[in-house]
DRENTORNU-533976 format. One record per residue (C-alpha): x negated, y negated, z. Coordinates in steps of 0.2 Angstrom, whole numbers, padded with zeros to 4 digits, always signed. Example, Ala and Ser with C-alpha at 12.3 -4.5 7.8 and 13.67 -1.06 7.14 Angstrom:
% residues 2
-0062+0022+0039-0068+0005+0036
This chain:
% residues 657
-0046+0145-0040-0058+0130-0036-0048+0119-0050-0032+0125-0043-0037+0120-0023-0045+0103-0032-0028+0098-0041-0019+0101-0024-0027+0089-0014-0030+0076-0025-0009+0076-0027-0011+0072-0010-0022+0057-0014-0011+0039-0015-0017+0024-0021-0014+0006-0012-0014-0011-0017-0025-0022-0004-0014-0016+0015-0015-0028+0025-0025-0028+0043-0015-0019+0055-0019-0018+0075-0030-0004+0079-0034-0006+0097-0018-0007+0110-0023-0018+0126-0014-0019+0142-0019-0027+0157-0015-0027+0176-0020-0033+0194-0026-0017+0207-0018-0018+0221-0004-0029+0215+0004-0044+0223-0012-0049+0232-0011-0064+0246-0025-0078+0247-0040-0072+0250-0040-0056+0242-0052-0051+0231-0044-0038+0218-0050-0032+0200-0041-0038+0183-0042-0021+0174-0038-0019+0155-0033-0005+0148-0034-0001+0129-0030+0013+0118-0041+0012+0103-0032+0023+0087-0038+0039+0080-0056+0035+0070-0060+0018+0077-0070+0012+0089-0072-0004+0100-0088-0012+0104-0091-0013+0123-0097-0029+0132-0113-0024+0140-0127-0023+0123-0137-0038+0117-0126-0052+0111-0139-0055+0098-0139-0039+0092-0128-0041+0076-0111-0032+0081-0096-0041+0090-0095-0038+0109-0080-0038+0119-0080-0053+0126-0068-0065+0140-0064-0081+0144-0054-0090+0158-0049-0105+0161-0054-0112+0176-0042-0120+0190-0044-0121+0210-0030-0104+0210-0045-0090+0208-0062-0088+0204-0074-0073+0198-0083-0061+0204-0099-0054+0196-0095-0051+0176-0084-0039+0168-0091-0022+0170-0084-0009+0156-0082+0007+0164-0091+0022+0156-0094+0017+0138-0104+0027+0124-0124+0021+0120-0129+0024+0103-0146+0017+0091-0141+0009+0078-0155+0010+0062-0147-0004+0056-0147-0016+0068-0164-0008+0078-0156-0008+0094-0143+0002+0106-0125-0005+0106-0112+0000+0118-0095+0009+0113-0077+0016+0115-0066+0030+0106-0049+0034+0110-0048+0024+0127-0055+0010+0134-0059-0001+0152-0064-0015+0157-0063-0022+0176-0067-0040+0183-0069-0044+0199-0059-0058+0207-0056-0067+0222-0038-0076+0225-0039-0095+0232-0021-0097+0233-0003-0089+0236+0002-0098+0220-0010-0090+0208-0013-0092+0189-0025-0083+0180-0028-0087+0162-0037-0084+0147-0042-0075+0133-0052-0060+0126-0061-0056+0108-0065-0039+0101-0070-0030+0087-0067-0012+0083-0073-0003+0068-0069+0015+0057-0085+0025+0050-0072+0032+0040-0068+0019+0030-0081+0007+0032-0072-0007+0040-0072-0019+0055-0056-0030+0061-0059-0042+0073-0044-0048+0087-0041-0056+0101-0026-0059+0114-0021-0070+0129-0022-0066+0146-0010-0073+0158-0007-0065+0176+0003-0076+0190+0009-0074+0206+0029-0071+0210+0030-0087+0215+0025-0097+0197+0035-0080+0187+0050-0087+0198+0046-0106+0193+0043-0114+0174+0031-0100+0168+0035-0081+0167+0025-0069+0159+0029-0051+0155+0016-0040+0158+0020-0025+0147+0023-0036+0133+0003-0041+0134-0004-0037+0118-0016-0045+0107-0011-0058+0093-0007-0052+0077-0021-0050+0066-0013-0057+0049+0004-0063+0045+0018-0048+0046+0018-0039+0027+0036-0039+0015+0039-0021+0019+0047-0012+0002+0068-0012+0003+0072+0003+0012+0086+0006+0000+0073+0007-0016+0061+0019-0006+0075+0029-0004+0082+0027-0021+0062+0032-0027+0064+0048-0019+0082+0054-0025+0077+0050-0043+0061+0060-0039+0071+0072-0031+0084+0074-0045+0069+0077-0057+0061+0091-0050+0079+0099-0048+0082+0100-0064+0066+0110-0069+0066+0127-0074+0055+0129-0058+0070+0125-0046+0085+0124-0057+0089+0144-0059+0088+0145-0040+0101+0138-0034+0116+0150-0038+0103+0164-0033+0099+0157-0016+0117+0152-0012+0122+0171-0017+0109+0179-0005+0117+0168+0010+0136+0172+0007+0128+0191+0004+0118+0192+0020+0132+0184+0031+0146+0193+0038+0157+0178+0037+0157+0162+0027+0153+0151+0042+0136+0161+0043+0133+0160+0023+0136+0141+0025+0125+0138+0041+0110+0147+0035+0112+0134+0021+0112+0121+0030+0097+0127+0041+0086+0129+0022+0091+0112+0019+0086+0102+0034+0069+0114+0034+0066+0109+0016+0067+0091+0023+0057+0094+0036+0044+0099+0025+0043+0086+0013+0048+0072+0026+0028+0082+0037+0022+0079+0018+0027+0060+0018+0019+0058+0035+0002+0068+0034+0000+0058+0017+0004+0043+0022-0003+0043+0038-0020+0049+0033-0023+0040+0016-0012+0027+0013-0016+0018+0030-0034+0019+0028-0037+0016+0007-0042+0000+0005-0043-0012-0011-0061-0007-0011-0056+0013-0016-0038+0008-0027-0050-0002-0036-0062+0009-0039-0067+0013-0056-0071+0032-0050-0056+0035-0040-0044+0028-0055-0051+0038-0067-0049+0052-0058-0029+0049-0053-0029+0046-0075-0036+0061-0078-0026+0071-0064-0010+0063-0072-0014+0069-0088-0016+0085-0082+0000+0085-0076+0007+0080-0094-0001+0096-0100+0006+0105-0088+0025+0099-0092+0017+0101-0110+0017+0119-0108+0000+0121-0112-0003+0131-0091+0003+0132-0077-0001+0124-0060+0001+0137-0046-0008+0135-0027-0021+0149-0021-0009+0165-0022-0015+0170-0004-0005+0155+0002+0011+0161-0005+0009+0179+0002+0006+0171+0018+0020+0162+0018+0034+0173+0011+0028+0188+0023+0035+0175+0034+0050+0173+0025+0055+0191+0026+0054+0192+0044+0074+0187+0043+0083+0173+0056+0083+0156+0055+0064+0155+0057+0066+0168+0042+0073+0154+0031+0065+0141+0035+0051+0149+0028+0062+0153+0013+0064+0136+0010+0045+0132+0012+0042+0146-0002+0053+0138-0012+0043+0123-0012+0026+0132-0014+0032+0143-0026+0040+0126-0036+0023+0119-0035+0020+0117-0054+0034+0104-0056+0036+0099-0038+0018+0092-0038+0017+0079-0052+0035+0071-0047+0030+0071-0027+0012+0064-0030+0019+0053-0044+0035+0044-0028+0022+0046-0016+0009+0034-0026+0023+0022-0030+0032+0021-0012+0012+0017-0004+0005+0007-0014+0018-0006-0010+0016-0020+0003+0020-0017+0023+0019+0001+0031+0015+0014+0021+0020+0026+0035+0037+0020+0036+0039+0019+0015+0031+0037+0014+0045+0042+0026+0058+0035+0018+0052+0039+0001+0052+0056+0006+0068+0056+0014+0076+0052-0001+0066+0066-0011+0070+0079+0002+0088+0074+0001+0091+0077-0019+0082+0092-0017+0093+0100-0003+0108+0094-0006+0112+0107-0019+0108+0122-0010+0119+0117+0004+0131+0106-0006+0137+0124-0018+0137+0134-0001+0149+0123+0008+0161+0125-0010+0153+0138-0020+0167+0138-0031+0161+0122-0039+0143+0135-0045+0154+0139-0061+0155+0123-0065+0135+0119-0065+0129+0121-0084+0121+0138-0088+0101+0139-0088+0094+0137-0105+0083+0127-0116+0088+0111-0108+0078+0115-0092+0062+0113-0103+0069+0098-0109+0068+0088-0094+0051+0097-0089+0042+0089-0106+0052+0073-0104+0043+0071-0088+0028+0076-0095+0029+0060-0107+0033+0050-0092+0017+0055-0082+0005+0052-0098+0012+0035-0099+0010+0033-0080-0007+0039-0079-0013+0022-0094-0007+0012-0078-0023+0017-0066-0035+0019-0081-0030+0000-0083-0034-0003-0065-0051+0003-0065-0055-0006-0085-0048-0021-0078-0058-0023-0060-0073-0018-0071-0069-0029-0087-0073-0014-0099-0060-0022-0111-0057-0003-0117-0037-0004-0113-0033-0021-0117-0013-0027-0114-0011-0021-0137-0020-0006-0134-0008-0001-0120+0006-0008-0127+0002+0004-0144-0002+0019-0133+0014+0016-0123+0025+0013-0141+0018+0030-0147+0020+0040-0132+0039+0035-0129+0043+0035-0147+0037+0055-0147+0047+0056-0132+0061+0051-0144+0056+0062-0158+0057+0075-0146+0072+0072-0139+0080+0071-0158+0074+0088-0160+0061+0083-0173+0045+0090-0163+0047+0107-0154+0032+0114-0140+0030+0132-0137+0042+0136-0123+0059+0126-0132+0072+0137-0138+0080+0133-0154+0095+0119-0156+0108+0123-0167+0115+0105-0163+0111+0090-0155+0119+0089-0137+0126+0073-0133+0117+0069-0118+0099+0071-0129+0106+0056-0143+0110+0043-0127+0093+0047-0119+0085+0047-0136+0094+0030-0140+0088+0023-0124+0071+0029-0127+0070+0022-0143+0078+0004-0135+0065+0004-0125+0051+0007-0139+0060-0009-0149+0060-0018-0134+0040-0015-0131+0034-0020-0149+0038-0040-0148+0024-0037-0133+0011-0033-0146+0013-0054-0150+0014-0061-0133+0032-0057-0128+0032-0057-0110+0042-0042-0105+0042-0049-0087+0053-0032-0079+0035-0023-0086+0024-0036-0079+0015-0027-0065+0013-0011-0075+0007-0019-0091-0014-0028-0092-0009-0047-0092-0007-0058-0106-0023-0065-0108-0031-0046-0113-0019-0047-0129-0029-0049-0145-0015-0058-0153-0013-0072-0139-0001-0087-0141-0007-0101-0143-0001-0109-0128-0010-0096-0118-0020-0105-0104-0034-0100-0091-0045-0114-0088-0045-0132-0084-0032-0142-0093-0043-0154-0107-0033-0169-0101-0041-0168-0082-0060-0174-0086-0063-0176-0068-0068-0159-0066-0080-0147-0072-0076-0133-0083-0071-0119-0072-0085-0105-0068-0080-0086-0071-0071-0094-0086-0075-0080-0099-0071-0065-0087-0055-0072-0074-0040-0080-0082-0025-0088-0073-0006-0084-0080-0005-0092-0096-0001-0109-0097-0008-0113-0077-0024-0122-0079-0036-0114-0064-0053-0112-0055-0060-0096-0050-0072-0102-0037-0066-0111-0021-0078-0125-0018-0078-0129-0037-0061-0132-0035-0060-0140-0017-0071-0154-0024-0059-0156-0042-0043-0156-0028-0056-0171-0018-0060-0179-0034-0043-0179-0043-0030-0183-0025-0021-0167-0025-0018-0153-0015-0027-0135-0015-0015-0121-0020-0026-0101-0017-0020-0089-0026-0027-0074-0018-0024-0061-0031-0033-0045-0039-0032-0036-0054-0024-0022-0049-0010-0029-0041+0007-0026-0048+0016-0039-0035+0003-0053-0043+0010-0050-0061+0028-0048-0057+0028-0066-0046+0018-0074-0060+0030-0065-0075+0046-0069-0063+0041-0085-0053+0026-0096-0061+0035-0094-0077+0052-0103-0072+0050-0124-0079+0051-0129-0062+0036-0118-0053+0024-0122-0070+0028-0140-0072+0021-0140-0053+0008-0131-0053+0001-0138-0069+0002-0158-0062+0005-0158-0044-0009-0144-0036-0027-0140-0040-0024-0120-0043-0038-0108-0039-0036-0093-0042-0048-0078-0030-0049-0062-0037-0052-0051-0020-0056-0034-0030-0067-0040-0048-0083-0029-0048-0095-0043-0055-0112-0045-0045-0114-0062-0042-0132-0073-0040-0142-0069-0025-0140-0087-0019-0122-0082-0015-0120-0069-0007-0113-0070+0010-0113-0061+0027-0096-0055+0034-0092-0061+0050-0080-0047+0052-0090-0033+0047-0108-0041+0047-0112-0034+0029-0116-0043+0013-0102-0047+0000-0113-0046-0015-0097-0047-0029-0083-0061-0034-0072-0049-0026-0079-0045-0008-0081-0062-0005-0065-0068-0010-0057-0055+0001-0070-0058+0014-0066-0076+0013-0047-0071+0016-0048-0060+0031-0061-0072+0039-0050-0086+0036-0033-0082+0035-0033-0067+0044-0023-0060+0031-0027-0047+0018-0011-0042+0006-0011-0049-0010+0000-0059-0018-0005-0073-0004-0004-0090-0005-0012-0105+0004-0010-0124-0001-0023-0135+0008-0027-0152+0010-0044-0157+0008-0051-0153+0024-0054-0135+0019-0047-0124+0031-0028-0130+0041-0014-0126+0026-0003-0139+0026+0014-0125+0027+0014-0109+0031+0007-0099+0018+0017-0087+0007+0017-0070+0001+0025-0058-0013+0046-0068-0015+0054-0066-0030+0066-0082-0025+0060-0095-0036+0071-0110-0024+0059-0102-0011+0044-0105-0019+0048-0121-0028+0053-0127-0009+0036-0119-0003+0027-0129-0016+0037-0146-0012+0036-0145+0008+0016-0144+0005+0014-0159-0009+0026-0172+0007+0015-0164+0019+0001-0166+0007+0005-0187+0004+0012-0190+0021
């Protein structure tokens, strides 16, 4: 019972690449009483609304504390002038051990009001505020700040205007490359489509649409119940798309995708899974649940089948499980919104999966048609039990990456993968057979073209075990420089020919794409751009970042993006999630979240957020030789190579101007 409960929250459990910072706190501001005349004295009040698990840090503790206060700054001018200092209106006290002293602070809602006094009819009041709210959930701090700017109707009607409900904060990073809605979409049907063709939901169809046309007095009724057990299972799965997205993907950061323990257990849960599709049991939730829920289904009416429907998914649950966790994980771990992609992810899922109940009552002639329940259903189920075992390598590679266990090297995976898929064929071919499989007199038609893809596909992979790129595989697969049997062309350090500067630190752990000679430490490689007159191009990236390997496999490796970053840029290349401990002497103090970045990776990622504001990975900065202002706008994950090259040669003329 215990396992059973486990298994079905971790299906619930997504995993992220690095997401980016996203606002947490909502200011608004306004004058009480409006529209005053010279000589009033009125109060600037702000209001904020601080999301679910986070808090701000008032204005009123000691600065010297160690948390950031809420702080404000106007620019003076002979239009208006303060009164007293802001006063926060009712917030929480609390001792903080860490710090040794009480700090002031908001949940949920915030105020501030200041006290001012108007000098003239034609009044301008600007400025700026800086805050800092912070999560116990997840450990983390964001910094922020916004403008302030409230003028009379007179200066509105002139030059400047403002809109006052359009007062929020700056953005806190540069906007995220949200996934195609059309893929996430796509995800979910195939998803979809998969678990309708197991013997979980498959045999249900034609016996769900018979109980509607048998229950209905007339075929309008048959067909709207239908329609009403479709759109309720959407509505679950699109509440399961939300709840998950909302309350994992949103809050796990690199620091927890990264993680060896949380990979290891998404590897073994996978593998469960496999066993499960295997045949070897069954995965079923807590049977009390399903009581409940189809006492509830038996009540009749449209509130009877939409409980109907929900049975249908609890009672599906041993193939429902794996292929939902498994589009859920894929659609949040992209870049931008993981709300809005769990959505849409689901949407597409929901969608395949209730088309067919409603689809055959509309014609339910066309149910003749469908192709009998048989051995095939069993098929697909252990097909996708291949599938998941060769999905779950992908986050044991995460964690032997970040941790440099050098366990699952890019041969090693490539073998595993080779065998796995080349069972599947096997399989397919009728030359294994598992438990539950009926017998095959022949060989259906359909199991020689998925057989010959899979064993395509195996042909395809073998050149990988010598250094073949296979760039569509390129963020699933460990990168090159983990194959035993490299090229010889392979790079990852600092090109012989450049004797200027040293040989790179982190050398022997961090490599760069093959061919790309790189640094792994920022100053090392500020002071070889310094020493050798060429510009600085960051590459914050991380190990377990599949849109890092697919720029480098896709963009880096085009002739026109390597012959420039080889001779034109200084490349550095900041790992924000490797998990080796670095020398006492270097560890910094977060200015974001006042804590200690003891690792290569912390710091890196500190480094970006503190800098760049900016915390998606792939991201990338070209600098002079000041350190800090890019010369362009940076860029992030763009598979146009003509972007990138232009990227690259807008920076090098800014660069020599």
């Amino acid at each position: 019972m215990i396992l059973r409960k486990l298994l079905f929250l971790f299906m619930l459990l997504p995993i992220t690449g690095f997401s980016q910072i996203l606002e947490k706190s909502h200011w608004k501001y306004h004058l009480e009483p409006e529209n005053p005349k010279k000589g009033d004295e009125v109060e600037l009040v702000f209001d904020v609304k601080i999301d679910e698990d986070w808090y701000l840090y008032s204005s009123d503790f000691d600065p010297d504390l160690g948390p950031m206060l809420t702080e404000f700054e106007y620019e003076k001018n002979n239009t208006f002038e303060l009164i007293g200092e802001v006063v926060p209106v009712n917030p929480k006290e609390k001792y903080d051990d860490l710090w040794e002293g009480n700090y002031t602070y908001f949940t949920k809602k915030a105020q501030f009001r200041q006290k001012i006094r108007i000098l003239s009819e034609n009044y301008k009041i600007t400025g700026e505020y800086s805050f800092q709210v912070c999560s116990d959930v997840d450990g983390k701090c964001i910094p922020g700040d916004g403008e302030i700017k409230v003028v009379s109707a007179s200066v509105k009607d002139g030059k400047e205007s403002v809109n006052l409900d359009q007062n929020e904060p700056k953005r806190n990073q540069e906007e995220g490359n949200n996934l195609p809605i059309w893929l996430l979409i796509i995800t979910g049907l195939i998803g979809g489509l998969a678990a309708v063709a197991t013997p979980c939901i498959y045999p249900l169809i034609p016996i769900t649409i018979s109980i509607f046309l048998k229950q209905s007095t007339t075929k309008r009724e048959g067909v709207t119940k239908a329609l009403v057990y479709g759109v309720s299972i959407i509505i679950f799965f699109l509440s399961l798309g939300f709840i998950v997205s909302y309350f994992w993907g949103a809050a796990a950061l690199n620091e927890l995708s990264t993680h060896w323990l949380f990979n290891v257990i998404l590897f073994i849960l996978f593998f469960v899974f496999a066993l499960s599709f295997f045949g070897l049991f069954e995965i079923q939730l807590p049977n009390s649940m399903v009581t409940v829920i189809d006492k509830q289904a038996d009540k009749g009416g449209y509130i009877g089948i939409f409980f109907m429907a929900i049975t249908l998914v609890v009672v599906s649950f041993s193939c429902t499980a794996p292929i939902v966790s498994t589009v859920l994980i894929k659609a949040v771990s992209g870049t931008g919104n993981e709300i809005s992609n769990g959505l849409f992810t689901m949407l597409g899922f929901s969608l395949a999966f209730a088309i067919p109940f409603t689809g055959f009552a509309l014609f339910p002639g066309v149910l003749k048609a469908l192709p009998k329940s048989g051995g095939w259903l069993n098929t697909v189920k252990v097909t996708l039990g291949f599938l998941e075992l060769a999905l779950a390598m992908k986050f044991l590679s995460v964690a032997d990456l970040a941790y440099h266990w050098g366990i699952l090297d890019r041969d090693v995976f490539l073998a595993i993968w080779i065998v796995i898929f080349t069972l599947l064929g096997f399989y397919l071919l009728g030359k294994i057979k598992l438990s539950k499989d009926s017998e095959m007199s022949h060989l259906p038609i359909l199991r020689m073209i998925v057989a010959i893809l899979t064993f395509s596909f195996v042909a395809y992979l073998i050149p990988g075990l010598w250094g073949a790129p296979l760039k569509p595989l390129s963020g699933y697969l460990p990168p090159l420089h983990t194959l035993d049997f490299r090229p010889s062309n392979s790079g990852g350090g600092i090109a012989k020919a450049d004797p200027i500067c040293e040989t790179p630190r982190f050398s022997n752990i961090l490599h760069a794409p093959d061919g790309i000679p790189a640094y792994f430490d920022f100053d090392q490689a500020l002071n070889c751009a310094k020493a050798s007159g060429k510009p600085l191009f960051i590459d914050f990236t991380g190990h377990g970042c599949v849109n890092c390997r697919d720029m480098e496999a896709r963009v880096w490796s085009d002739p026109q993006v390597m012959e420039r970053l080889q001779n034109d840029f200084v490349v550095v290349e900041l790992y924000v999630d490797d998990r080796t401990v670095l020398p006492e002497s270097e560890w910094v103090k977060s200015t974001y979240d006042n804590k200690l970045k003891k690792t290569i990776g912390k710091k890196n990622a500190d480094f970006q957020i503190t800098q760049y504001n900016n915390n998606a990975q792939p991201f990338y900065v070209i600098l002079g030789h000041d350190d800090k202002n890019p010369l362009v706008k940076p860029r992030a994950y763009d598979t146009n190579i003509a972007n990138f090259v232009a990227f690259l040669e807008e920076a090098k003329e800014a660069f020599y101007k």
